[in-house]
C-alpha positions as CSV (number, residue, x, y, z in Angstrom):
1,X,58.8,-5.0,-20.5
2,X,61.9,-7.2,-20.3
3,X,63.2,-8.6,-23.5
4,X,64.5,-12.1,-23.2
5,X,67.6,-12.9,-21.1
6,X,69.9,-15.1,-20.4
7,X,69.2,-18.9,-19.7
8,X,70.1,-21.2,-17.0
9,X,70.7,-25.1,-17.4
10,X,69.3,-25.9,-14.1
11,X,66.4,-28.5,-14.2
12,X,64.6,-26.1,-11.1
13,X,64.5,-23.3,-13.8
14,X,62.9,-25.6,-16.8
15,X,59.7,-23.6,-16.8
16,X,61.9,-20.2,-16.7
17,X,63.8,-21.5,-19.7
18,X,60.7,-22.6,-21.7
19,X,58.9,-19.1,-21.0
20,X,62.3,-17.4,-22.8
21,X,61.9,-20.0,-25.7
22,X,58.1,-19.3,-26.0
23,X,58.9,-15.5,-25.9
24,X,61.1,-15.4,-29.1
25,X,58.9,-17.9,-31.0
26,X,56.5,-15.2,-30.1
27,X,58.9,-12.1,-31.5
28,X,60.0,-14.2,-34.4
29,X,56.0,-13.8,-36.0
30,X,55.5,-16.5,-38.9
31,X,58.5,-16.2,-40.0
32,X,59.8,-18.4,-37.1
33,X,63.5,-19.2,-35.7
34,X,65.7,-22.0,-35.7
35,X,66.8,-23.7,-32.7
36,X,70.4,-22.9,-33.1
37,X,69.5,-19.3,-32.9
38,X,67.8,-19.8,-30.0
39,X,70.8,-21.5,-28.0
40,X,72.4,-18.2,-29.3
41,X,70.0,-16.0,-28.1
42,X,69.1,-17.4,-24.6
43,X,72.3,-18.5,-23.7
44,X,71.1,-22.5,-23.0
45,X,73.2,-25.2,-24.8
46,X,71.5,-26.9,-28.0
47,X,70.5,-30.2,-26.3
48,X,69.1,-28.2,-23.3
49,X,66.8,-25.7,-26.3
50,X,65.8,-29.8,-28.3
51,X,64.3,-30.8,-25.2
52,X,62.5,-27.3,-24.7
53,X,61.1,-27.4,-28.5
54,X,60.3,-30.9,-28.3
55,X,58.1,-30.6,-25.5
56,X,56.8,-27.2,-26.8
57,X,56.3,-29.1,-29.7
58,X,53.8,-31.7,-28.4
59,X,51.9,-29.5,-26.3
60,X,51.0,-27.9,-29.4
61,X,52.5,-24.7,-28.7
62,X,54.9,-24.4,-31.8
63,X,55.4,-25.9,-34.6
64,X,57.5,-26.1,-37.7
65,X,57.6,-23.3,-40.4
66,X,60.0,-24.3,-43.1
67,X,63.5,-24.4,-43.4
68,X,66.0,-21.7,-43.8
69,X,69.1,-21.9,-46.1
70,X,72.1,-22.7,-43.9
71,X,75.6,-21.0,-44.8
72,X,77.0,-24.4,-44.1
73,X,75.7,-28.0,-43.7
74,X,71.9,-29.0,-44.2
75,X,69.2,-26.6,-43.8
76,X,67.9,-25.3,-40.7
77,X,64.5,-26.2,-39.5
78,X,62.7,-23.1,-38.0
79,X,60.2,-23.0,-35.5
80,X,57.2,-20.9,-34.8
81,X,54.3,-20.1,-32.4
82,X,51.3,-21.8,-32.6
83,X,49.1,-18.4,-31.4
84,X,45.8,-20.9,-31.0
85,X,47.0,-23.4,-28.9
86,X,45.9,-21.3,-25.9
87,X,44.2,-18.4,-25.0
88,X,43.7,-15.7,-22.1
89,X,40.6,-13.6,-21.1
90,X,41.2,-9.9,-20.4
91,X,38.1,-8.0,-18.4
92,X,37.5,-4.3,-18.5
93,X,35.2,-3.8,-15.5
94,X,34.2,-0.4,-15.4
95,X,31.4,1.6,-13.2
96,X,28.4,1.5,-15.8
97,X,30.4,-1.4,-18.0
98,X,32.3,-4.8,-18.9
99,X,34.2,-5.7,-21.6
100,X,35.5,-9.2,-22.0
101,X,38.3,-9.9,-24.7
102,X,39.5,-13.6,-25.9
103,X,43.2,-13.3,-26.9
104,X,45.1,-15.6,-28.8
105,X,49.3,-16.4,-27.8
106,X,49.7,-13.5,-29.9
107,X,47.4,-11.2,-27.7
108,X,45.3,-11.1,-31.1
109,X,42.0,-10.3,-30.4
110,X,39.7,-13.2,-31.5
111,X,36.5,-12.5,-29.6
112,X,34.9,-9.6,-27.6
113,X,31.8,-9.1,-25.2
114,X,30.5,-6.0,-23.6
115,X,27.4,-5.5,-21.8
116,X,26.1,-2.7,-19.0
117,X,26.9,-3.2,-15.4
118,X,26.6,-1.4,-12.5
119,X,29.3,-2.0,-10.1
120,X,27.0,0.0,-7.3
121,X,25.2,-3.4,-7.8
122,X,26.4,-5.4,-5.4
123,X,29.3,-8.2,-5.3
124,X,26.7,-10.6,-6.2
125,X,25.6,-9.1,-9.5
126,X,29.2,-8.0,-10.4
127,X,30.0,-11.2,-10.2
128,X,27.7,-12.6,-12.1
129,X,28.1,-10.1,-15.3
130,X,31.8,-10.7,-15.5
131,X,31.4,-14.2,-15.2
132,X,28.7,-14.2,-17.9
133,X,30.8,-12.1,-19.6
134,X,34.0,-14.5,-19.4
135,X,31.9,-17.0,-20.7
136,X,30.1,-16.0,-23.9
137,X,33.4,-14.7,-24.7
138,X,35.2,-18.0,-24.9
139,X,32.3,-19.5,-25.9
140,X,31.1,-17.3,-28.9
141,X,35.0,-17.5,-30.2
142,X,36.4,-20.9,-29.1
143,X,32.9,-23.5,-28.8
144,X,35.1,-26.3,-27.9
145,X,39.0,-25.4,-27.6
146,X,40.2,-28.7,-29.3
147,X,39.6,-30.1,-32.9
148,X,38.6,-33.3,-33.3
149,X,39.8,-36.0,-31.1
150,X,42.8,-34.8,-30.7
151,X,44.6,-34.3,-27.5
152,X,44.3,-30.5,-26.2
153,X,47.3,-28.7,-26.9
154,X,48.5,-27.1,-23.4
155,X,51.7,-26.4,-21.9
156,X,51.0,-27.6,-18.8
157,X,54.3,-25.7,-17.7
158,X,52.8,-22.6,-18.7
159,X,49.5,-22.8,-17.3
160,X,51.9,-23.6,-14.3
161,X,53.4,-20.6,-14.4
162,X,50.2,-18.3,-14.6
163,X,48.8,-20.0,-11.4
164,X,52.1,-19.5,-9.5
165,X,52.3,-15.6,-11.0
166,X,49.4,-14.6,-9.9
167,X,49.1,-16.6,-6.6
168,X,45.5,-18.2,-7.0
169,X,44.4,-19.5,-3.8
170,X,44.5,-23.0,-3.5
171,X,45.1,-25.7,-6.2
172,X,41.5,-26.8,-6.2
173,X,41.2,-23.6,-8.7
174,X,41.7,-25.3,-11.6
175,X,41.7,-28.8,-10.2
176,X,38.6,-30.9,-11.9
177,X,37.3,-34.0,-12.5
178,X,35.9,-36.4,-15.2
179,X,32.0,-36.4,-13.2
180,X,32.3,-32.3,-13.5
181,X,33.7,-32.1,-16.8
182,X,30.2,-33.4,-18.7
183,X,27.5,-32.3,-16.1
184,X,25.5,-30.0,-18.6
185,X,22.5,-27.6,-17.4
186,X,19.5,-26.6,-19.3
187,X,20.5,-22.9,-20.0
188,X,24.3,-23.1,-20.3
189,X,25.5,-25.5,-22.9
190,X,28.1,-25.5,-25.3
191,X,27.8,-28.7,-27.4
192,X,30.6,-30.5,-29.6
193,X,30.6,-34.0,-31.4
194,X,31.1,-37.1,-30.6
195,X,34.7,-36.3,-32.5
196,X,35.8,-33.5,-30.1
197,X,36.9,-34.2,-26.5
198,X,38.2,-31.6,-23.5
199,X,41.0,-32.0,-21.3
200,X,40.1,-33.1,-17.7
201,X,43.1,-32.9,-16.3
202,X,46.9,-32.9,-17.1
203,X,46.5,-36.2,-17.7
204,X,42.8,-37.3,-18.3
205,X,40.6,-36.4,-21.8
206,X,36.9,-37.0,-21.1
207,X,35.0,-38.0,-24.7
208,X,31.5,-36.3,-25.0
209,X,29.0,-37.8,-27.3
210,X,26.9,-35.7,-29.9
211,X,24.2,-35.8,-27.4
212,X,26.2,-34.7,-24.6
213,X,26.4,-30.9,-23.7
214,X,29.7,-29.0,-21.6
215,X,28.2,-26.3,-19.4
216,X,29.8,-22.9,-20.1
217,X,31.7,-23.1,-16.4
218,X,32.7,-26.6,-17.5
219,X,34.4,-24.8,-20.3
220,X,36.5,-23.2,-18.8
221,X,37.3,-25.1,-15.6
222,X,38.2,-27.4,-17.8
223,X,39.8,-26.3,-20.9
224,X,43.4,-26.5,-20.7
225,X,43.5,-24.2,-23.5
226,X,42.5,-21.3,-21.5
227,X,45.8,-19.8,-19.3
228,X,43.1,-17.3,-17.2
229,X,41.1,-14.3,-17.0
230,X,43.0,-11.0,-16.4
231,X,40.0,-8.3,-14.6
232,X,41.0,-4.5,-14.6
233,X,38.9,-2.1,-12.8
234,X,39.1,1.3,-11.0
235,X,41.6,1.6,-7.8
236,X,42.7,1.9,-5.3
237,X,43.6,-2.2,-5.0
238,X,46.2,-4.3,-4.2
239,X,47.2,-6.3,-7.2
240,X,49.1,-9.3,-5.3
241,X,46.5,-10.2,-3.3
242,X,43.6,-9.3,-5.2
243,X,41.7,-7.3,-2.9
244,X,39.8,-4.0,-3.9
245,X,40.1,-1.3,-1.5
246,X,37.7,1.4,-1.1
247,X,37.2,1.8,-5.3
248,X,37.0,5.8,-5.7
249,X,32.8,6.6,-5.4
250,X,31.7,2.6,-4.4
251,X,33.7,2.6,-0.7
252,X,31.3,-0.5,-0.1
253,X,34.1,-2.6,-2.5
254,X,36.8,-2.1,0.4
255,X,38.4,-5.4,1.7
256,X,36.5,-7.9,-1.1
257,X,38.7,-10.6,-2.4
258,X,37.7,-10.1,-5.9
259,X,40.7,-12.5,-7.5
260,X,39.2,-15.1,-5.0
261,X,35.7,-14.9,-5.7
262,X,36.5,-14.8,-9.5
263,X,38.9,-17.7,-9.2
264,X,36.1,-19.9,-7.7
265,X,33.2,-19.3,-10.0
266,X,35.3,-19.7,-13.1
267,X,37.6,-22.3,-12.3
268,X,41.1,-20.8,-13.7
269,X,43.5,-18.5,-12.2
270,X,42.6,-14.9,-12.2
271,X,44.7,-11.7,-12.1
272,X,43.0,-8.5,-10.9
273,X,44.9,-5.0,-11.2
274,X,44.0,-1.2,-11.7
275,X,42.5,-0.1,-15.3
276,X,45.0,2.2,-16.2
277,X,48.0,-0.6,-14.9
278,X,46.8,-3.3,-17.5
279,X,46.5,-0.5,-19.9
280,X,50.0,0.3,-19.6
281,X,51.0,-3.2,-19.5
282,X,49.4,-3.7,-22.5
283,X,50.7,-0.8,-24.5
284,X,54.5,-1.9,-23.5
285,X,53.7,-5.7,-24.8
286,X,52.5,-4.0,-28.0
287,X,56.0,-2.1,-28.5
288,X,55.7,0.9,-26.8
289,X,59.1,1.6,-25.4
290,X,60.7,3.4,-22.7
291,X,59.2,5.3,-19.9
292,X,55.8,6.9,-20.5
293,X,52.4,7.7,-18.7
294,X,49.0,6.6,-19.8
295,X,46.2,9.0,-18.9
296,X,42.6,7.3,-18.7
297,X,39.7,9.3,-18.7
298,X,36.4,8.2,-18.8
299,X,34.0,7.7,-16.2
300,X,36.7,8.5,-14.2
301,X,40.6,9.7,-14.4
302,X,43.9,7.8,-13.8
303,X,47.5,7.2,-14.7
304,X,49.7,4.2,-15.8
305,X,53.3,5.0,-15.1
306,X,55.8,2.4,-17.3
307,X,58.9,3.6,-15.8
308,X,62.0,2.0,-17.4
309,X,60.0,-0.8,-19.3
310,X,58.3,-2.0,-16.5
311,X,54.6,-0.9,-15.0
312,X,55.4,1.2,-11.6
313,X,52.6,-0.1,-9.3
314,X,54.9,1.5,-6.2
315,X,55.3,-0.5,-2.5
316,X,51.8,-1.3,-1.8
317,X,50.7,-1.0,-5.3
318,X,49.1,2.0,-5.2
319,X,51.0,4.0,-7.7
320,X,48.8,6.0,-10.0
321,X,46.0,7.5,-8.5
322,X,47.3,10.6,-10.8
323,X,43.6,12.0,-10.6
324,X,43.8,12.4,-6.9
325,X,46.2,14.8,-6.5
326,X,44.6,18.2,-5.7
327,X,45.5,21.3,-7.6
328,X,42.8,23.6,-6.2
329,X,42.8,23.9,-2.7
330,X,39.4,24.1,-1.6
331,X,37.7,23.5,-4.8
332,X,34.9,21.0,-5.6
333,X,34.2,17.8,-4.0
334,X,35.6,14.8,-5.4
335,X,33.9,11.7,-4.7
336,X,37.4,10.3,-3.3
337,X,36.1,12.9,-0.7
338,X,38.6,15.5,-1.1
339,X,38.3,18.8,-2.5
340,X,40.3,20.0,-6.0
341,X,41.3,17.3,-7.6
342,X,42.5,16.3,-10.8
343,X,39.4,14.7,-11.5
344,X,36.9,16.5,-10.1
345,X,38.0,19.3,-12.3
346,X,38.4,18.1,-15.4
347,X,35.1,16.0,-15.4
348,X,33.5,18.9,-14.2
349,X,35.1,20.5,-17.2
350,X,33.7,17.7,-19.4
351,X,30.2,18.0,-18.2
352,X,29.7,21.7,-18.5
353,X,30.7,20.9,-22.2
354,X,34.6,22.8,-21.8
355,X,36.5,20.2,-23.7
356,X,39.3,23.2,-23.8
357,X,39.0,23.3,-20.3
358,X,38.9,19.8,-19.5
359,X,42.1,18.9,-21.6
360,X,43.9,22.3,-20.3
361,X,43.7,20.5,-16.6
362,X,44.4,17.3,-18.0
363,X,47.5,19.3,-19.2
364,X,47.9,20.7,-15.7
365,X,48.6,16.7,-14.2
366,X,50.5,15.8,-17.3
367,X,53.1,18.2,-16.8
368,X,53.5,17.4,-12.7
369,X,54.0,13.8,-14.3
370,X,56.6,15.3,-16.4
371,X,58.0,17.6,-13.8
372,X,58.6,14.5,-11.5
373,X,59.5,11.8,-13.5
374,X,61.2,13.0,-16.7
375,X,58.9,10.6,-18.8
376,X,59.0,10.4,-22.5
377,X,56.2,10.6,-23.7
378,X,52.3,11.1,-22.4
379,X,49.4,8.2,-24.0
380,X,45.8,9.2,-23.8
381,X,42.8,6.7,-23.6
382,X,39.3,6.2,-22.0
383,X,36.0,6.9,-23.7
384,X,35.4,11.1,-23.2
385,X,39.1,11.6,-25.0
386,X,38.0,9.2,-27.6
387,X,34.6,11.3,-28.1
388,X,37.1,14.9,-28.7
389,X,40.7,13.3,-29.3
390,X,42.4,15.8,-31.0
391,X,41.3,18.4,-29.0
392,X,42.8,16.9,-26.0
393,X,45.8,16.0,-27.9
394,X,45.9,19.5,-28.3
395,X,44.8,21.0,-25.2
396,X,46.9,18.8,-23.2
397,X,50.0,18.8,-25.6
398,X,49.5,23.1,-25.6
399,X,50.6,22.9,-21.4
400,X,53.2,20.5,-21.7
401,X,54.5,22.9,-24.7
402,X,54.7,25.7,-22.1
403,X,56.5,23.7,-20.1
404,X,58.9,23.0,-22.1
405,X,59.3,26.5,-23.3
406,X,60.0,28.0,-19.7
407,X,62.2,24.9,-18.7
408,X,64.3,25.0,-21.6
409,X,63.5,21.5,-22.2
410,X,62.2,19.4,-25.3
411,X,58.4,19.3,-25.0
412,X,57.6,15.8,-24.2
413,X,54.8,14.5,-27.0
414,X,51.3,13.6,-26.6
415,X,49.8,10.7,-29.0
416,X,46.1,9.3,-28.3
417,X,47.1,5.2,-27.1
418,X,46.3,2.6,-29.9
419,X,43.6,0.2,-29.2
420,X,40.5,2.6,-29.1
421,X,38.4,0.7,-26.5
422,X,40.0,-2.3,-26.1
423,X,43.0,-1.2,-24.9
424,X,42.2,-1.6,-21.4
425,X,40.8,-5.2,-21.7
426,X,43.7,-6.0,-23.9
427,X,46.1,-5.4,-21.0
428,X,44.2,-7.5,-19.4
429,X,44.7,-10.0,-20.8
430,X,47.9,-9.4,-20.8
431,X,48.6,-9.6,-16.9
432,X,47.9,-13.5,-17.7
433,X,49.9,-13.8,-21.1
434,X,52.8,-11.8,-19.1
435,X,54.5,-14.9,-17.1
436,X,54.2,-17.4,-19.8
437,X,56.5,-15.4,-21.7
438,X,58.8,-14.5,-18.7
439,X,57.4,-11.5,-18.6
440,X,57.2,-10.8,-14.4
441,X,54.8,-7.4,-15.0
442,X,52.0,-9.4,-15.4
């Protein structure tokens, strides 16, 4: 992940500015920062950060926290993120489960949702569980994203940005309309007061009576407050596009538009990417530094590969199918349908009940990963390490150990990833929250 650079007085790079403003109101926490150290800091002129705060300001996106003591002259004002004054969805769709996490500006987790799925299902039912999902999220945490009659506070700049970044296919995605913003069904309501309005548009706020109902699709067609819905699943995809390829045992996925289908039913922009991508992603925004692999194992086995602080999703974004590669020629199918691989082994390992053998092949891939690309340290995550961490901490850190022992090298460590369950739907999440803050991995 980047860290904030240098700015550019250029009225085509307003939005680029503003994301490297929002990102160090984000850094600063609750302490805040004032706008003279954010000239410093982003290189812009003072006048150039005023007008950047000020608009920040009445989008609701910061706010003032106090003043600091100035070593000369009056006091500084400091400013600070307002983390509620928008929100992104992160999906974990895995092959017997979704997870669906509402994150604040912050990326703190303030709702969560997780139900079985099938993804053998069909698109249609798919479709329908994450977009269920989606909603009862937003809904359960965030009724009604505005309080009282007050107008909604969006950057329309940033919501800008997320559409752009992740290419959503026509503006009529988030386009909508006063008519659509208050038609309300019989089985999907969210109801607010006759104090509490939603945004329409950038520019229009449609009133709703106490009697009045927003459907749950309304909600978030028409929320400005939601940014969009980051969806990580299984590979092989390609993440620019948004188009699965044939997903490793459910070949019947191969060509479907995913992003576009999603896009349409929910009525915001939508990011789509490989589980163990978004995991990474969302390890590296939470402060894990330099070059490292994640290792997800669960229902199946993959890698996320943050090479020099950015996710490596390779050419055609197809970096990471780590539990593909085959270390035992001619050994056991694989329902990728080759024979020996990674993942075939080691959840063949997992269901005879060999945790030791399980993580010892799990060691086997880790230290190729080393081997290749010199990375510094190795993550685990996914629900079967969860179940026996420490003995796959073990198992797996015992091979790279032997490694290191014949190579002459330090042995690279092995940690379990923080986030337990979440950590994939986090980094979700964060594949939306990524451009808004000038962040390009997302």
């Amino acid at each position: 992940m980047t860290g904030a650079g240098a700015g550019a007085n250029l009225l085509a790079l307003r939005s680029h500015n503003a994301a490297l403003v929002l990102d160090l109101l984000r850094t600063a926490g609750s302490d805040g920062i004032s706008r003279l150290e954010l000239a410093e800091r982003t290189g812009l002129t003072p006048q150039a950060v005023s007008k950047i705060t000020a608009r920040l300001r009445e989008d609701g996106l910061a706010a003032e926290a106090g003043r600091r003591a100035s070593t000369g002259g009056k006091p500084r004002t400091v400013l600070r993120l307002v983390p509620e004054a928008a929100y992104a969805v992160g999906v974990h769709l895995d092959r017997d489960e979704v997870r669906a996490v509402l994150v604040d500006l912050r990326g703190t987790v303030v709702g969560e949702r997780r139900a079985a799925l099938d993804l053998g299902a069909g698109a249609g039912a798919v479709l329908t569980a994450v977009t269920e999902a989606v909603r009862a999220t937003v809904a359960d945490a965030v009724p009604v994203p505005v309080a009282n009659s007050m107008r909604v506070p969006v950057a329309d700049e940033a919501r800008a940005t997320v559409k752009d970044a992740v290419q959503v296919p026509g503006a009529d995605a988030v386009r909508a309309t006063a008519t659509e913003a208050v038609r309300a069904t019989a089985t999907e309501a969210v109801h607010v007061t006759a104090t509490k309005a939603v945004r329409a548009t950038a520019t229009e706020t449609v009133h709703v009576t106490a009697t009045e109902a927003l459907p749950a699709g309304s909600l978030l067609a028409r929320a400005g407050s939601l940014l969009g819905v980051g969806v990580a699943l299984p590979g092989p995809l390609d993440h620019v596009r948004g188009v699965l390829h044939r997903v490793t045992g459910f070949p019947e996925w191969d060509g479907f538009p995913l992003r576009e289908a999603l896009a349409e039913r929910l009525g915001v922009p939508v990011v789509v990417d490989k589980d163990t991508n978004a995991a990474a992603l969302g390890l590296a925004a939470g402060g894990e530094g330099g070059s490292f692999a994640y290792l997800h194992l669960g229902t199946g086995l993959g890698a996320g590969l943050v090479i020099g602080g950015s996710v490596h999703r390779g050419a055609r974004t197809g970096a990471g199918e780590f539990g593909h590669q085959v270390i035992q020629l001619d050994g056991p199918p694989c329902t990728c349908g080759d024979r020996g691989c990674l993942e075939a082994l080691c959840l063949g390992a997992v269901a005879r009940g060999d945790v030791e053998e399980a993580a010892r092949v799990l060691g086997s891939g880790a230290a190729n990963l080393v081997g290749l690309l010199d990375i510094d340290v190795v993550l685990l995550g996914g629900r079967t390490v969860a179940a026996t961490p420490e003995a796959f901490v073990r198992g797996v850190g015992a091979v790279l150990g032997a490694r290191a022992r014949r190579t002459g090298e330090d042995a690279v460590p092995v940690r379990v990833a923080p986030g337990g369950g979440r950590v994939v739907a986090v980094g979700a999440a964060q594949l939306v929250l990524g451009p808004v803050f000038g962040r390009g991995d997302g």
